[in-house]
LUMVOSE-386111 format. One record per atom (N, C-alpha, C): x, y, z. Coordinates in steps of 0.05 Angstrom, whole numbers, padded with zeros to 5 digits, always signed. Example, Ala and Ser with C-alpha at 12.3 -4.5 7.8 and 13.67 -1.06 7.14 Angstrom:
2
+00264-00114+00156;+00246-00090+00156;+00264-00066+00156;+00257-00045+00142;+00273-00021+00143;+00258+00001+00157;
***
This chain:
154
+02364+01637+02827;+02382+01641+02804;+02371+01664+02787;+02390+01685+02781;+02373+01701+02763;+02397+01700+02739;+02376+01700+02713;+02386+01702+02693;+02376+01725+02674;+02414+01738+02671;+02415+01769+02666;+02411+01778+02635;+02389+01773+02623;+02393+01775+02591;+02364+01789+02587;+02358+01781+02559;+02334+01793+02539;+02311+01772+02551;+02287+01778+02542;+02266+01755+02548;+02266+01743+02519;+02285+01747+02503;+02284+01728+02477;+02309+01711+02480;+02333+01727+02501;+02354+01704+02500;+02349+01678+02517;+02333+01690+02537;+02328+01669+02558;+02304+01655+02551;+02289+01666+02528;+02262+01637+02518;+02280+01625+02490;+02297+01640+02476;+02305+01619+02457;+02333+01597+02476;+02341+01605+02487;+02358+01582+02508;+02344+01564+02516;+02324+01574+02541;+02301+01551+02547;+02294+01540+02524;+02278+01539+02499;+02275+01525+02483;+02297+01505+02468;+02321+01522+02469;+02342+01500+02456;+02349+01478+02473;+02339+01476+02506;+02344+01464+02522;+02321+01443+02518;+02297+01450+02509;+02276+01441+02506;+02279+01418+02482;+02294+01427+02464;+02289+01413+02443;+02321+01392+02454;+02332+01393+02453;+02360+01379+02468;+02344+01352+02490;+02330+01361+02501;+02310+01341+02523;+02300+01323+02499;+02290+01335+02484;+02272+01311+02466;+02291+01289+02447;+02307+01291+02451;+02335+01280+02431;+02337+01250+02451;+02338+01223+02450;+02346+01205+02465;+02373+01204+02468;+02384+01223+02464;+02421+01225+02480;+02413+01222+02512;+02402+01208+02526;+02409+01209+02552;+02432+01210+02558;+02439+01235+02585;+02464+01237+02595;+02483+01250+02588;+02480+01256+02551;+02488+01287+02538;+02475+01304+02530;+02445+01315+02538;+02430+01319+02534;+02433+01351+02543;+02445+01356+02557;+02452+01385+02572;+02479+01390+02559;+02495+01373+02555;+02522+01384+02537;+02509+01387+02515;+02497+01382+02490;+02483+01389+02468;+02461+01415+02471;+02443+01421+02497;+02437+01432+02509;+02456+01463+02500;+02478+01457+02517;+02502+01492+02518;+02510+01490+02494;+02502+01470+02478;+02530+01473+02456;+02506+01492+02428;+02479+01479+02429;+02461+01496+02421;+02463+01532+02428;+02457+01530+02452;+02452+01560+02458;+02482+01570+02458;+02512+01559+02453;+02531+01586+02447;+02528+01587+02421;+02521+01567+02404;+02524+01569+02375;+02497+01590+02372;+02477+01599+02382;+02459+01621+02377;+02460+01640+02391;+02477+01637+02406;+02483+01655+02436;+02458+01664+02450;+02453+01643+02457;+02431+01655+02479;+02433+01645+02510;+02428+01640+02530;+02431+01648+02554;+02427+01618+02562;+02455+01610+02569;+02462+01583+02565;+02449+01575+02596;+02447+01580+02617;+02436+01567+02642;+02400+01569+02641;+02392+01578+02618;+02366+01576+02611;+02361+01553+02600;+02392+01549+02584;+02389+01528+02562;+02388+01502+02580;+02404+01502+02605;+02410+01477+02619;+02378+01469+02634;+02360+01494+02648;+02343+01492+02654;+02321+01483+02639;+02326+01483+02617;+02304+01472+02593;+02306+01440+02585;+02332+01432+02600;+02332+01405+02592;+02311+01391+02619;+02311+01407+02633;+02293+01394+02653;+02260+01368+02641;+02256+01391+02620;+02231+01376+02610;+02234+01348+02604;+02261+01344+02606;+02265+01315+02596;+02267+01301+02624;+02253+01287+02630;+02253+01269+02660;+02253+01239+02657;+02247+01222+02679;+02238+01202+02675;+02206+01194+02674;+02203+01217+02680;+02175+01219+02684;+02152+01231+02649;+02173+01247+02643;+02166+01252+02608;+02179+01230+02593;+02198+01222+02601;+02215+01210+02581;+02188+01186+02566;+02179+01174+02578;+02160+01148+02557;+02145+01161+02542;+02127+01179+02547;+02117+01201+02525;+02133+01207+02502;+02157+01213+02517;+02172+01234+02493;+02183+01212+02474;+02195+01191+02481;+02201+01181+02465;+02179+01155+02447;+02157+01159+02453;+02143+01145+02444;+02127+01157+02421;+02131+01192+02430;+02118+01205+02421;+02136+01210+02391;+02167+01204+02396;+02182+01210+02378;+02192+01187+02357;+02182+01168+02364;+02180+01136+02349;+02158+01138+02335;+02136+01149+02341;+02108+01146+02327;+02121+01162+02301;+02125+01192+02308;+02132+01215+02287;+02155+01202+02265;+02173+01190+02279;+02200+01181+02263;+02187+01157+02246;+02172+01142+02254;+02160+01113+02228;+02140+01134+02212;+02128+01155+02215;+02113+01161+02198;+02127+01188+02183;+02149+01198+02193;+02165+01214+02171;+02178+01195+02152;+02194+01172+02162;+02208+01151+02141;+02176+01134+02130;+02155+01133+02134;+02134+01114+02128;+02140+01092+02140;+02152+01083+02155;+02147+01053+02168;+02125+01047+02181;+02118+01019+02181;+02104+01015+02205;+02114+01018+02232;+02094+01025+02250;+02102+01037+02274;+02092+01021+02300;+02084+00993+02287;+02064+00980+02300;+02086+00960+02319;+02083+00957+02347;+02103+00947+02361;+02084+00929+02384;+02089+00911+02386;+02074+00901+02406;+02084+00893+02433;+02071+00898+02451;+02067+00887+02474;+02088+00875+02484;+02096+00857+02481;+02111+00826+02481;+02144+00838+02473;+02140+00851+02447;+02174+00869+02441;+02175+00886+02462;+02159+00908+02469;+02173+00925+02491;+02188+00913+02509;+02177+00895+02529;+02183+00872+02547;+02204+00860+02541;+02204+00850+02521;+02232+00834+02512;+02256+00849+02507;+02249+00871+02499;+02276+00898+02504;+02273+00909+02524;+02262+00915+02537;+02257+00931+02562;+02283+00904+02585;+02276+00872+02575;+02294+00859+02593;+02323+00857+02587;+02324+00858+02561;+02351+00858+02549;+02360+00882+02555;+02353+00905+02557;+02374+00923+02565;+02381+00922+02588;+02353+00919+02607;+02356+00914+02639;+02378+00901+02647;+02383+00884+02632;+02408+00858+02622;+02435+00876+02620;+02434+00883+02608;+02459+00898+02588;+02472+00921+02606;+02445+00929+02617;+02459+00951+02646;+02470+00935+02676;+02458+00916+02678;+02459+00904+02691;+02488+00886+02694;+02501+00879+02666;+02518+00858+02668;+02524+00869+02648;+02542+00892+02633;+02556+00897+02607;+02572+00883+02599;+02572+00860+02589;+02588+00851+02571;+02576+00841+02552;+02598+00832+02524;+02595+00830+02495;+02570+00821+02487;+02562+00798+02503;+02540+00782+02483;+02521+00800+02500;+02509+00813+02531;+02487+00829+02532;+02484+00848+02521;+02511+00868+02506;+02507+00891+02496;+02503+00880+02460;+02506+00858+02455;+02505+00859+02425;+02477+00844+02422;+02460+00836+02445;+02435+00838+02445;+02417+00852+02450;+02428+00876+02463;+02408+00902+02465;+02422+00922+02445;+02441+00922+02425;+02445+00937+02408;+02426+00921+02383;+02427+00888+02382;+02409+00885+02360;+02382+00898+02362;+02370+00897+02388;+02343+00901+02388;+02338+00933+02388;+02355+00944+02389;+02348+00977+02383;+02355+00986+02367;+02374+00971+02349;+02379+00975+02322;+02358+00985+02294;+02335+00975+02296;+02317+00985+02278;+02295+01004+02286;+02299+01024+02310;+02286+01045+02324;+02302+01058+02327;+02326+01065+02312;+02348+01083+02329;+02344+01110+02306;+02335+01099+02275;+02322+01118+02263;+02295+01141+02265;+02281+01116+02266;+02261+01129+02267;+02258+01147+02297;+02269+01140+02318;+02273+01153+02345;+02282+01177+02335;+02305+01177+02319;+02314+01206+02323;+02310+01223+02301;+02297+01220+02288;+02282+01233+02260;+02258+01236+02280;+02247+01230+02283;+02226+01230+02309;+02230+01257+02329;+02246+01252+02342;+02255+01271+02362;+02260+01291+02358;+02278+01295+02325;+02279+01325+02320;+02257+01340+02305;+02237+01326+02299;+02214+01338+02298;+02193+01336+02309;+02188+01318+02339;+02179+01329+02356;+02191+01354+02374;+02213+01356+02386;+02234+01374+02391;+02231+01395+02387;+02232+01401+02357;+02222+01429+02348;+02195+01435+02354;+02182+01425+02357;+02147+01431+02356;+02159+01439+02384;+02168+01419+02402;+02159+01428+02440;+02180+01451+02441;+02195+01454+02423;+02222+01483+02426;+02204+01511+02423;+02193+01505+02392;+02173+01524+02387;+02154+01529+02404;+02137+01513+02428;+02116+01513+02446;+02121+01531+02469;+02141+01518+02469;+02160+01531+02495;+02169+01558+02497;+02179+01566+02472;+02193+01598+02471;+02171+01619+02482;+02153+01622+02459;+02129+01645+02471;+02119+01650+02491;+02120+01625+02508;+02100+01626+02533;+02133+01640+02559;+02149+01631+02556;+02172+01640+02569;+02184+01661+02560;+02180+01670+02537;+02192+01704+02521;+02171+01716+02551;+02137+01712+02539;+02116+01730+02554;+02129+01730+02589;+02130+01709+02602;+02132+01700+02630;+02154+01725+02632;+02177+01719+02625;+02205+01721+02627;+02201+01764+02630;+02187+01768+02603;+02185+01800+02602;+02164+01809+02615;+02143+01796+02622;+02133+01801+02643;+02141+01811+02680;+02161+01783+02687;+02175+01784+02705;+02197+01805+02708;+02209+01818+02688;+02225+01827+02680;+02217+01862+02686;+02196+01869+02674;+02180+01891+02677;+02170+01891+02708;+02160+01873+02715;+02147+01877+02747;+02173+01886+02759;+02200+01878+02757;+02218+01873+02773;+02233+01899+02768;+02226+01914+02741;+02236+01942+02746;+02213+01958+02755;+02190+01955+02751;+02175+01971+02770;+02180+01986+02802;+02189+01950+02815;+02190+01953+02841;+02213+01961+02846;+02234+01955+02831;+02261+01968+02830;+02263+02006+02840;+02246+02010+02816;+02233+02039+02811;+02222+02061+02837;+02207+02042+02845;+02186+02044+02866;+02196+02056+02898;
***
């Protein structure tokens, strides 16, 4: 895939994609993703490629990482034990499992008092990994960019 822009449109896209990953919208995460990069116009299949960072494989980091940030921007305690993960971790298992009223109005109670601090969380972790992200992909991107008119040249 080549993507035909600036090495700032295609690292501020990747980054908006980056920060869109860190958001717990699973599953709209790439539509928020394009809807970022037309509102800055930057190079929206960069932007889709940047949601990549969000996996299943980042995802417990990220969002753990974005719970920690979110209780200590609102000041909450952040202290969660053991025993709660598990007990939500089954209720939703539950709730995906068998959607109806009383499993979804028991895994909406139990995520009900993390749904703040998650996403106050997220958008300032988000920004930090948006910000991380851009420079090292501006450099890559104009790097690549320059080799590739060299040999063009050549």
């Amino acid at each position: 895939m080549r993507l035909h822009a600036t090495p700032h449109e295609i690292a501020l896209g990747c980054a908006a994609g980056v920060f869109a990953a860190f958001t717990p919208f699973v599953g709209l995460q790439v539509l928020l993703a394009i809807a970022i990069a037309f509102l800055l116009r930057v190079n929206i299949p960069a932007a889709v490629l940047g949601t990549f960072a969000g996996n299943p494989l980042s995802w417990p980091a990220i969002w753990a990482a974005s719970y920690l940030a979110g209780a200590w921007v609102l000041g909450l305690d952040p202290a969660v034990s053991a025993e709660h993960v598990s007990q939500s971790a089954a209720l939703l298992a539950a709730a995906a499992a068998d959607p109806n009223p009383v499993s979804l109005d028991a895994a909406a109670t139990t995520l009900r008092p993390h749904v703040l601090p998650m996403l106050m969380g997220s958008l300032l972790v988000g920004l930090i990994a948006a910000a991380l992200s851009y420079y090292p992909m501006r450099r890559a991107v104009g790097s690549f960019q320059r080799r590739r008119q060299l040999l063009a040249s050549a």
